[in-house]
Every structure is written in C-alpha cells, then in structure tokens.
N, CA, C and O atoms as CSV, one atom per row, in Angstrom:
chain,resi,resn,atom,element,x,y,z
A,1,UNK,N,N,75.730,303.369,94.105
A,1,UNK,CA,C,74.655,302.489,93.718
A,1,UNK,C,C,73.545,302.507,94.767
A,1,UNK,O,O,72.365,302.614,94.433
A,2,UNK,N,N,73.818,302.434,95.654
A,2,UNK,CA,C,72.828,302.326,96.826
A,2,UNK,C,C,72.017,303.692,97.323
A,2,UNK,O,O,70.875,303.700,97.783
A,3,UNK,N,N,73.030,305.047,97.083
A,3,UNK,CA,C,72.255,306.399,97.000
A,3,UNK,C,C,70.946,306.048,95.757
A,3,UNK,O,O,69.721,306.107,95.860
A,4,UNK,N,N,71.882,305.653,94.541
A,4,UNK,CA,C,70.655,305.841,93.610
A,4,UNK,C,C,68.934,305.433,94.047
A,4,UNK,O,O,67.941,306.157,94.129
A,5,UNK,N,N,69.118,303.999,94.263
A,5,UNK,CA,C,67.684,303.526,94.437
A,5,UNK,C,C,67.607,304.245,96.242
A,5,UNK,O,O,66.500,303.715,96.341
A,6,UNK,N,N,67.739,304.713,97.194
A,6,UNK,CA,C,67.695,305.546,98.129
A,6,UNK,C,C,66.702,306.546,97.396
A,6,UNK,O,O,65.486,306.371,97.326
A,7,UNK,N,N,67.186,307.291,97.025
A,7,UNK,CA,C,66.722,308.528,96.300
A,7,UNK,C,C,65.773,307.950,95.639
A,7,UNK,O,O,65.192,307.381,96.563
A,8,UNK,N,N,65.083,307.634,94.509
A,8,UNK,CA,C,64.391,306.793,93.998
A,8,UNK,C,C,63.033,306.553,94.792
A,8,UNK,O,O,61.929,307.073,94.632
A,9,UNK,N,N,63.487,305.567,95.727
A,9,UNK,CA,C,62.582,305.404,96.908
A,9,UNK,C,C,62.088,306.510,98.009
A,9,UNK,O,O,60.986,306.327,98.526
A,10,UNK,N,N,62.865,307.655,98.386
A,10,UNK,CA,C,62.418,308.457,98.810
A,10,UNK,C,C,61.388,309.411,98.085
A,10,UNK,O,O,60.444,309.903,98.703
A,11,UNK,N,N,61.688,309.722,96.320
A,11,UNK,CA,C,60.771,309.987,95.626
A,11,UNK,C,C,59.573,309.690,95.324
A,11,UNK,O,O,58.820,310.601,94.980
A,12,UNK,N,N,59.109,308.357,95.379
A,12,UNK,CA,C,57.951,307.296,95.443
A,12,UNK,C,C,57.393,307.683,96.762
A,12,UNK,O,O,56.169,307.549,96.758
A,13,UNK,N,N,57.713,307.977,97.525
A,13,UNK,CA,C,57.261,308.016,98.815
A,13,UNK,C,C,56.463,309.297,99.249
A,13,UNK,O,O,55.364,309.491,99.769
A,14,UNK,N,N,57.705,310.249,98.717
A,14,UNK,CA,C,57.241,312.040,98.884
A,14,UNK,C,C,55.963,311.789,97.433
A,14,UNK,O,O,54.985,312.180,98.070
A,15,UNK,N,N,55.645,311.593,96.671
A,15,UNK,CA,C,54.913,311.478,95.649
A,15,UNK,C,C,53.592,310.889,95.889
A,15,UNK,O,O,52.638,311.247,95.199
A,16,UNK,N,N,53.437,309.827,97.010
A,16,UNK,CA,C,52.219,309.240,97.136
A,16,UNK,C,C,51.938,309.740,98.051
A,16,UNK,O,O,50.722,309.755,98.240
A,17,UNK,N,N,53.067,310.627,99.454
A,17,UNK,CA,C,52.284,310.455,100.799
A,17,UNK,C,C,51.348,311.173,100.452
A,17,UNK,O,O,50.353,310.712,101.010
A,18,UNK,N,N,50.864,312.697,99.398
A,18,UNK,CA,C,49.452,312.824,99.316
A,18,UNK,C,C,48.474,312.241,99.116
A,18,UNK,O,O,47.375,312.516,99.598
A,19,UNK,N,N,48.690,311.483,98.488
A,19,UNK,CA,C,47.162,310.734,98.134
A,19,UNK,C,C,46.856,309.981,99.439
A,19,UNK,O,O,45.704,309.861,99.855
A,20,UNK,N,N,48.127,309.386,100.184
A,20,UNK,CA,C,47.228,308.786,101.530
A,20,UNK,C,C,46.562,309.841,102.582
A,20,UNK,O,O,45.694,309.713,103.445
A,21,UNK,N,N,47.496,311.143,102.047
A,21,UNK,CA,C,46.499,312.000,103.179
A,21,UNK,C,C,44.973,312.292,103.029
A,21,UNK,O,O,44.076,312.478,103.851
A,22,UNK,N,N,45.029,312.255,101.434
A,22,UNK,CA,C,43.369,312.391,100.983
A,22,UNK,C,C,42.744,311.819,101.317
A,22,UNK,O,O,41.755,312.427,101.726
A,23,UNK,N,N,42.678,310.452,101.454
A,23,UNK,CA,C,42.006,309.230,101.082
A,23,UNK,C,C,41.671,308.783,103.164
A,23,UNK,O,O,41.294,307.701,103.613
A,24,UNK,N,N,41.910,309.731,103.748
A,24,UNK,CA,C,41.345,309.842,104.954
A,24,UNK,C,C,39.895,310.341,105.374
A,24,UNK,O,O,39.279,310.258,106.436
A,25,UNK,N,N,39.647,310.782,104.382
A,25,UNK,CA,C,38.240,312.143,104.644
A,25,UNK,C,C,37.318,310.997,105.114
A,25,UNK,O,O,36.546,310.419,104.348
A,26,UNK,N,N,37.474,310.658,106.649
A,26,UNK,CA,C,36.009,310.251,107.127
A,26,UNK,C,C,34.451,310.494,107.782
A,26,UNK,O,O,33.690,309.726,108.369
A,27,UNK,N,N,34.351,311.822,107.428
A,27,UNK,CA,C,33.111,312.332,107.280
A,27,UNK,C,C,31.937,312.244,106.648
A,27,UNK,O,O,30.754,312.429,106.935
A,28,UNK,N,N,32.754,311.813,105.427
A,28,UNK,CA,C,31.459,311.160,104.422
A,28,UNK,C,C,31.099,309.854,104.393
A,28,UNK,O,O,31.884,308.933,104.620
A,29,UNK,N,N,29.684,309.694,104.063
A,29,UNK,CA,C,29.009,307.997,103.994
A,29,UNK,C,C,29.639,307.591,103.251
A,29,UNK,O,O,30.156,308.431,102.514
A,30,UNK,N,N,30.024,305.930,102.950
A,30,UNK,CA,C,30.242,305.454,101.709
A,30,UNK,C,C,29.372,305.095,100.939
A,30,UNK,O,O,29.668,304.721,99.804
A,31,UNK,N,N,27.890,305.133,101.452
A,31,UNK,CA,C,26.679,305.046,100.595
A,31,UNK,C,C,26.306,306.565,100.376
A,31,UNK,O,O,26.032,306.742,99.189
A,32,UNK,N,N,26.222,307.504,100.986
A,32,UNK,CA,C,25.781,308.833,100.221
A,32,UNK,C,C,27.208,309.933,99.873
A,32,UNK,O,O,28.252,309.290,99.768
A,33,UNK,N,N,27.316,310.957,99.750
A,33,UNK,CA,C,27.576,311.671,99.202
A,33,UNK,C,C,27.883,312.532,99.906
A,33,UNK,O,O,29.015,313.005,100.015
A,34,UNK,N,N,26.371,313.032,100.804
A,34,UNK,CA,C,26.437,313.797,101.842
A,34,UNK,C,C,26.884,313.593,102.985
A,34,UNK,O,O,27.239,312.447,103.258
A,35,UNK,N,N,27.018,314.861,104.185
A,35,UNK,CA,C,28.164,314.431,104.931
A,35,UNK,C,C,27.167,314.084,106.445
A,35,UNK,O,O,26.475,314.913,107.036
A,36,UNK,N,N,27.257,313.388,106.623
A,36,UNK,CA,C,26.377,312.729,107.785
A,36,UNK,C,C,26.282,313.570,109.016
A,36,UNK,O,O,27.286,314.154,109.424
A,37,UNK,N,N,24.881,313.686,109.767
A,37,UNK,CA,C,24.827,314.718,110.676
A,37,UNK,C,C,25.797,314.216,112.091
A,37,UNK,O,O,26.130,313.083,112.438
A,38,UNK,N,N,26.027,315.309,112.600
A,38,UNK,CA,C,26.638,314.670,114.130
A,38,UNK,C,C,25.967,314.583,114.884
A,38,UNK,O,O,25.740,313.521,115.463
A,39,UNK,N,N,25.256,315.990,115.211
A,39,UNK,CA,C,24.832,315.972,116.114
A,39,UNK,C,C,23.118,315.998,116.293
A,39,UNK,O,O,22.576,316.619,115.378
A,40,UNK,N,N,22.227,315.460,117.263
A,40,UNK,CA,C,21.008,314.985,117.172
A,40,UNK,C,C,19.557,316.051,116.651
A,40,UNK,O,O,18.353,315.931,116.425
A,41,UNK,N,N,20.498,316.977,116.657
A,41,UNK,CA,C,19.080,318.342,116.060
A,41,UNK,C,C,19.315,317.961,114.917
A,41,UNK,O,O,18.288,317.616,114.332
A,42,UNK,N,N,20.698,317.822,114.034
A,42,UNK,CA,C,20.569,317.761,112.610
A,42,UNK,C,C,20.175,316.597,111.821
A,42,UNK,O,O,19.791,316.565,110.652
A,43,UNK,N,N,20.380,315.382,112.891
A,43,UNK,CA,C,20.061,314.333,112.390
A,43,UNK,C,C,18.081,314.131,112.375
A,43,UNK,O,O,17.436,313.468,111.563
A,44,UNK,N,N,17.575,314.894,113.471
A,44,UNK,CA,C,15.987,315.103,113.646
A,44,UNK,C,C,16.076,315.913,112.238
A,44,UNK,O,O,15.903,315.145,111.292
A,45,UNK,N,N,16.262,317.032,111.915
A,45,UNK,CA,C,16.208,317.731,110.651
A,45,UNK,C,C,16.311,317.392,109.870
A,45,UNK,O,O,15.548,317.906,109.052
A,46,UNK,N,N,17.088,316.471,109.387
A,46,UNK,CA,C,17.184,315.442,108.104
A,46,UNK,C,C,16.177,314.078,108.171
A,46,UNK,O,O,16.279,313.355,107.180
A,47,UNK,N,N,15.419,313.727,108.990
A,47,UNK,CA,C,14.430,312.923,109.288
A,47,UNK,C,C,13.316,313.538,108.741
A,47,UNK,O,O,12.652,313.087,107.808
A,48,UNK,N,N,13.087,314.761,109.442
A,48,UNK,CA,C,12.208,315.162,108.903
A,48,UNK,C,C,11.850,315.945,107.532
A,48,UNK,O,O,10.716,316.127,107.091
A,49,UNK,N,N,13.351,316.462,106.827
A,49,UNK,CA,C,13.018,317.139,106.075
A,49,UNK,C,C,12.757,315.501,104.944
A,49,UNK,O,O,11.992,315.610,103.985
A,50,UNK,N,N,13.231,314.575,105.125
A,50,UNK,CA,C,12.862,312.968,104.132
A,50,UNK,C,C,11.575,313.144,104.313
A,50,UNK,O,O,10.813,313.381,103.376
A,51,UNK,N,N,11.226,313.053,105.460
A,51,UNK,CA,C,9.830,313.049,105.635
A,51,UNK,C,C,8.861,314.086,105.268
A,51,UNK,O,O,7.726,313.646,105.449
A,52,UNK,N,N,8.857,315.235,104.843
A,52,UNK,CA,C,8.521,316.037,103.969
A,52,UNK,C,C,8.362,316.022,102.445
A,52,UNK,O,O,7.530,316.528,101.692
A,53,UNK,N,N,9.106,315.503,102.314
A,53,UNK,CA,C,9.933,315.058,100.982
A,53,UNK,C,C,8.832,314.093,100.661
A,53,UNK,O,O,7.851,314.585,100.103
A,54,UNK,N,N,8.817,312.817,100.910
A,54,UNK,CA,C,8.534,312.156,100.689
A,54,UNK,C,C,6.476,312.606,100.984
A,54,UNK,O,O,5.713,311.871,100.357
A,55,UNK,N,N,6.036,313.348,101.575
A,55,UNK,CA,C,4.504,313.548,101.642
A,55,UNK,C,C,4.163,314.183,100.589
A,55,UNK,O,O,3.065,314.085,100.040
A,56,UNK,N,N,5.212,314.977,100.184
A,56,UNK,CA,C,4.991,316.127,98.858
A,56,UNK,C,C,4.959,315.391,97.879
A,56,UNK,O,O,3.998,315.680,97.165
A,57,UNK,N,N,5.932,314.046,97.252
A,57,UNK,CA,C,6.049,313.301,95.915
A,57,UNK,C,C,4.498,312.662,96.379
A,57,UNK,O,O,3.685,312.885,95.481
A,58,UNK,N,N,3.944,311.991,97.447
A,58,UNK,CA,C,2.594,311.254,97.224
A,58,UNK,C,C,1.489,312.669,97.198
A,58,UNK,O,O,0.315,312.396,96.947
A,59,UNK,N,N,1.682,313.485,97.335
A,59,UNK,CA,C,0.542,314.386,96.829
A,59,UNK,C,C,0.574,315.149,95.530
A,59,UNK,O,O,-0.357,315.678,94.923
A,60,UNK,N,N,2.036,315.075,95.204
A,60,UNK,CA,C,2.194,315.337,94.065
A,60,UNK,C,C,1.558,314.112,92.968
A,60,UNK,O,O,1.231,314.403,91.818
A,61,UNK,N,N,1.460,312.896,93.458
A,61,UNK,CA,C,1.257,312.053,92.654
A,61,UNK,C,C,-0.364,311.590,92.897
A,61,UNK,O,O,-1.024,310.902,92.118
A,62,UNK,N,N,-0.789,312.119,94.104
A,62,UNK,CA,C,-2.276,312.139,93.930
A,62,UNK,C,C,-2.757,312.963,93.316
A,62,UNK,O,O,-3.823,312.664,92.778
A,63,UNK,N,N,-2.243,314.300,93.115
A,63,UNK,CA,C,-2.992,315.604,92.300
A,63,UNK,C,C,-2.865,315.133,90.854
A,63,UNK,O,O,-3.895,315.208,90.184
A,64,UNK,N,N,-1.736,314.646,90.253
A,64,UNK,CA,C,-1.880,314.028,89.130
A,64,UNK,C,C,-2.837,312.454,88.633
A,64,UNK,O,O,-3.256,312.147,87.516
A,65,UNK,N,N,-2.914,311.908,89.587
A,65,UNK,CA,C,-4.409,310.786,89.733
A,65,UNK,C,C,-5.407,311.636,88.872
A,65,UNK,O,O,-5.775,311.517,87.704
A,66,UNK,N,N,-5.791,312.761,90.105
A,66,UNK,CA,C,-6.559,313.425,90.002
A,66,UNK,C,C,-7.124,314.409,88.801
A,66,UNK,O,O,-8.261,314.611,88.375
A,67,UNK,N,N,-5.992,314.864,88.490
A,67,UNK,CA,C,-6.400,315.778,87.285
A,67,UNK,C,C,-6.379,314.252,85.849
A,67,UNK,O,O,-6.449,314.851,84.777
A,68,UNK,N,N,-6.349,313.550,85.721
A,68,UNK,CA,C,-6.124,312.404,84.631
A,68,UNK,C,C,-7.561,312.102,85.083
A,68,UNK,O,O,-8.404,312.393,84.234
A,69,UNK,N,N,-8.062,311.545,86.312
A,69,UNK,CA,C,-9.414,311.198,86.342
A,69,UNK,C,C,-10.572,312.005,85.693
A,69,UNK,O,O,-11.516,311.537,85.057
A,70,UNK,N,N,-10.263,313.569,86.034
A,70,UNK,CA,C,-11.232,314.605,85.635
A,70,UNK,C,C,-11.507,314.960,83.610
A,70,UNK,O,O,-12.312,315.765,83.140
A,71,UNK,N,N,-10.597,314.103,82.868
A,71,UNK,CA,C,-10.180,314.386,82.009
A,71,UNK,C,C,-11.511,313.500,80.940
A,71,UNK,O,O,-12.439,313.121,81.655
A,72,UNK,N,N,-11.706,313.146,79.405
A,72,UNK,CA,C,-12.443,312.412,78.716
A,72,UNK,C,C,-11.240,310.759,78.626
A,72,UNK,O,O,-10.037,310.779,78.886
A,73,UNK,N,N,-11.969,309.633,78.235
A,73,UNK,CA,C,-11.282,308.869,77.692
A,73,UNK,C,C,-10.608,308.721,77.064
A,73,UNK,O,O,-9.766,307.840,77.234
A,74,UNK,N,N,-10.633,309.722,75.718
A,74,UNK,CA,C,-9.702,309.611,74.513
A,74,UNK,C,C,-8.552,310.820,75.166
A,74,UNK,O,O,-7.387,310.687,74.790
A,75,UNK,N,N,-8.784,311.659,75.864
A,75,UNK,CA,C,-7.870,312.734,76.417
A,75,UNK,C,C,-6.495,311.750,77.248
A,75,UNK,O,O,-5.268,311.745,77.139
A,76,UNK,N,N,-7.580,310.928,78.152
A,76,UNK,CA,C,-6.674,310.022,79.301
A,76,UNK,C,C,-5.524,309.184,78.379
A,76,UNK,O,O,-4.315,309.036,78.553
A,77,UNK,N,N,-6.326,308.763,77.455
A,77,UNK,CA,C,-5.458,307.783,76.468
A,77,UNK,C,C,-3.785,308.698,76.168
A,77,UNK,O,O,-2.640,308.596,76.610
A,78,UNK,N,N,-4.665,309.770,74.948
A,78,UNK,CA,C,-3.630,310.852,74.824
A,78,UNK,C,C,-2.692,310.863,75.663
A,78,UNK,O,O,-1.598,310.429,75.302
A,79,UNK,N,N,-2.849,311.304,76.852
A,79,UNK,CA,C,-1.546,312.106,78.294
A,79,UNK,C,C,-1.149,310.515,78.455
A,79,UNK,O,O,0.028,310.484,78.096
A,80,UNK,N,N,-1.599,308.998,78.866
A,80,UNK,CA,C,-0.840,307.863,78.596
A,80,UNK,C,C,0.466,308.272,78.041
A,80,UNK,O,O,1.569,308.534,78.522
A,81,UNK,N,N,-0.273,308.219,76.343
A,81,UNK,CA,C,0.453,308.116,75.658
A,81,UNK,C,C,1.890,309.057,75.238
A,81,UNK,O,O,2.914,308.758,74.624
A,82,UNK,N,N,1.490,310.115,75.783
A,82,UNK,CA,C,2.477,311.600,75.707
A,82,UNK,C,C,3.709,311.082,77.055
A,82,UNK,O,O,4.930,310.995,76.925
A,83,UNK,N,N,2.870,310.800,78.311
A,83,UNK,CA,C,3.362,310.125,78.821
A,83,UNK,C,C,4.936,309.635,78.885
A,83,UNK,O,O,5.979,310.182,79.245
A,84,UNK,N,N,4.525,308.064,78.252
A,84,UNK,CA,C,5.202,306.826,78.631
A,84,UNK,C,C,6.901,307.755,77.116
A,84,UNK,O,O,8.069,307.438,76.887
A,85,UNK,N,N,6.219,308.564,76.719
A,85,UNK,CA,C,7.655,308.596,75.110
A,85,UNK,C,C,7.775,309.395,75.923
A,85,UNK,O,O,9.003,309.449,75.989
A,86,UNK,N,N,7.269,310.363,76.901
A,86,UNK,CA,C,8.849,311.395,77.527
A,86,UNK,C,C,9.625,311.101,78.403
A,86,UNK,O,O,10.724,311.571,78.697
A,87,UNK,N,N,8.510,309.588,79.205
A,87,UNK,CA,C,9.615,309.281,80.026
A,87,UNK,C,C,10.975,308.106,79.516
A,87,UNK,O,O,11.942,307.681,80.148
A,88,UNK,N,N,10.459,307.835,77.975
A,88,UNK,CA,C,11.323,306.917,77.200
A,88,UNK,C,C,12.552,308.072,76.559
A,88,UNK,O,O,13.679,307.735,76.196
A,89,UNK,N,N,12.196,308.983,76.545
A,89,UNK,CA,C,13.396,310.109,75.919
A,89,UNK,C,C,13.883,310.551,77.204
A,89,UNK,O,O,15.113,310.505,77.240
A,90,UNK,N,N,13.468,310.871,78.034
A,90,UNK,CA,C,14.158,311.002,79.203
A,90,UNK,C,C,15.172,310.222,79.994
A,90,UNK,O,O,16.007,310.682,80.773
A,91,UNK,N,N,14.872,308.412,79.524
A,91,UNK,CA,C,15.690,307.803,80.107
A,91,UNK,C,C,16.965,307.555,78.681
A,91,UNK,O,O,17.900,306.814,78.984
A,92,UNK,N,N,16.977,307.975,77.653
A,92,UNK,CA,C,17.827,308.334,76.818
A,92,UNK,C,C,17.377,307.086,75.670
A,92,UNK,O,O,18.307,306.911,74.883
A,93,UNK,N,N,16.574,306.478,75.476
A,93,UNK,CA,C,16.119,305.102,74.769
A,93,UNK,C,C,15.524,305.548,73.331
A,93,UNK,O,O,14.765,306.468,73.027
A,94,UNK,N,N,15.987,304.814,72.770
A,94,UNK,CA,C,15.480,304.822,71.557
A,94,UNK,C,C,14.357,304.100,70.935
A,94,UNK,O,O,14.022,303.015,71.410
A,95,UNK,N,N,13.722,304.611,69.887
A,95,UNK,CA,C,12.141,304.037,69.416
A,95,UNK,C,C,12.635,302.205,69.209
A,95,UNK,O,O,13.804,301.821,69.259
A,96,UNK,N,N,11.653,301.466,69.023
A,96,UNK,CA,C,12.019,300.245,68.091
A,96,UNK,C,C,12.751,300.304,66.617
A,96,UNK,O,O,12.288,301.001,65.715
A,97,UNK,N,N,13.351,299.902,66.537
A,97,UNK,CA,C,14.241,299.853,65.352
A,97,UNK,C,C,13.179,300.113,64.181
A,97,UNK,O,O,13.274,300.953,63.287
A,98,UNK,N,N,11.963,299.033,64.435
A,98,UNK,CA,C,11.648,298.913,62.778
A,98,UNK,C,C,10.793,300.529,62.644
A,98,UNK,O,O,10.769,301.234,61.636
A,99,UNK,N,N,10.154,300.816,63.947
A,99,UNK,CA,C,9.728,301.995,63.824
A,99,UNK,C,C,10.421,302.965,63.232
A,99,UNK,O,O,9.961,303.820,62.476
A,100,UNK,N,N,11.728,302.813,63.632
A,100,UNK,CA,C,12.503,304.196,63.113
A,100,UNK,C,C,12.917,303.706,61.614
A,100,UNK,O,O,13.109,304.646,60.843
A,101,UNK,N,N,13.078,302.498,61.101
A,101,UNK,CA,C,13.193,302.425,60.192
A,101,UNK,C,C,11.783,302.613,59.023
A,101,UNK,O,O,11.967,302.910,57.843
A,102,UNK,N,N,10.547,302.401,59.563
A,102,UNK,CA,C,9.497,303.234,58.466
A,102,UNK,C,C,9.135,304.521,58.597
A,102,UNK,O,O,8.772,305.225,57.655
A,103,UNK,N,N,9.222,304.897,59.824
A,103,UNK,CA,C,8.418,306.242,60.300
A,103,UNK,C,C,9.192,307.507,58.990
A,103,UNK,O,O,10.176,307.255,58.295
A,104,UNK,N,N,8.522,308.609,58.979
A,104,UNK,CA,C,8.126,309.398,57.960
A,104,UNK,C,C,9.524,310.266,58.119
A,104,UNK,O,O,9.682,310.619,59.288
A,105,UNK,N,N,10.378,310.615,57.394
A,105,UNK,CA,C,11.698,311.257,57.437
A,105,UNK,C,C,11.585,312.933,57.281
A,105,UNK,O,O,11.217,313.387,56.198
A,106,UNK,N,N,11.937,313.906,58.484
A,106,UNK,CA,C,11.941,314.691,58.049
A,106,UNK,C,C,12.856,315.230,57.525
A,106,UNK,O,O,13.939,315.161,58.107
A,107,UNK,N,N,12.778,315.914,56.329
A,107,UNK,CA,C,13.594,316.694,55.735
A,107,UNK,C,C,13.696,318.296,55.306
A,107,UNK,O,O,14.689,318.713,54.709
C-alpha cells in the first residue's frame, strides 16, 4: 500500500519537474517580449534606435499633413473619408447595422 502512492508521487514529481525548469527563463521583461540589453552599448543602441523610430513616424506624419494640405477641398474630404473606413476595416469593425441593413446587395 504504501509503495503504491510512493510511486504515484514520485510520478507527479518526475512529470512537473519540467515545467519548473521552464518557467525560470529570466532574461525576458515581463512587460516586453524582447530580451533586455545587458550590457551598456546595447542598451545606448536600443535608445537610440526608439529614438529613430520614433523621428521617422513624426515625419512620416508630417509628409502626410503635407501632401492632404496640397490637395482641393472636395479631394481632402474624399482621402478623410477613404481614410477613417480603412482604418475601421482594419481594426476588424463593422458598418452600423442599419447601414448594412439598406445598403445595395451585391449579387
């Protein structure tokens, strides 16, 4: 009787000690993903490459100012409007109901 649950318990044991070995990996952030620099060149390199990063999205987003300014009124309206539905299909959303319930059916 006492071999049985022995054995038993030694099975439970050999069975999980992997997962506690996994569940060690402390290299990674628990906020990112990526694996955090060690040492101080890489951590300057990742400073700066954010910081790159981040000059390119505001010029990326001034050149687009820009080309929308150069455009007619009814054009500006248009790209609005082209706009705001790709970034509504992009975030996976669907029209208003009643819209989809009159709008024109293709068949």
């Amino acid at each position: 009787m006492k071999g049985k649950y022995f054995r038993k318990i030694i099975l439970i044991i050999a069975f999980l000690l992997p997962i506690a070995a996994f569940a060690q990996d402390k290299e990674l952030n628990a906020h990112s993903p990526s694996p955090t620099p060690s040492t101080h060149l890489q951590k300057a390199a990742e400073k700066k490459k954010a910081v790159q990063r981040a000059k390119s999205e505001k010029d990326e987003a001034k050149g687009v100012k820009r080309l929308q300014k150069m455009q007619t009124k009814e054009v500006q309206k248009r790209m609005r409007k082209s706009r705001r539905e790709a970034n509504r299909i992009n975030a996976n959303k669907k029209k208003f109901f009643l819209v989809r319930w009159f709008q024109k059916k293709h068949r």
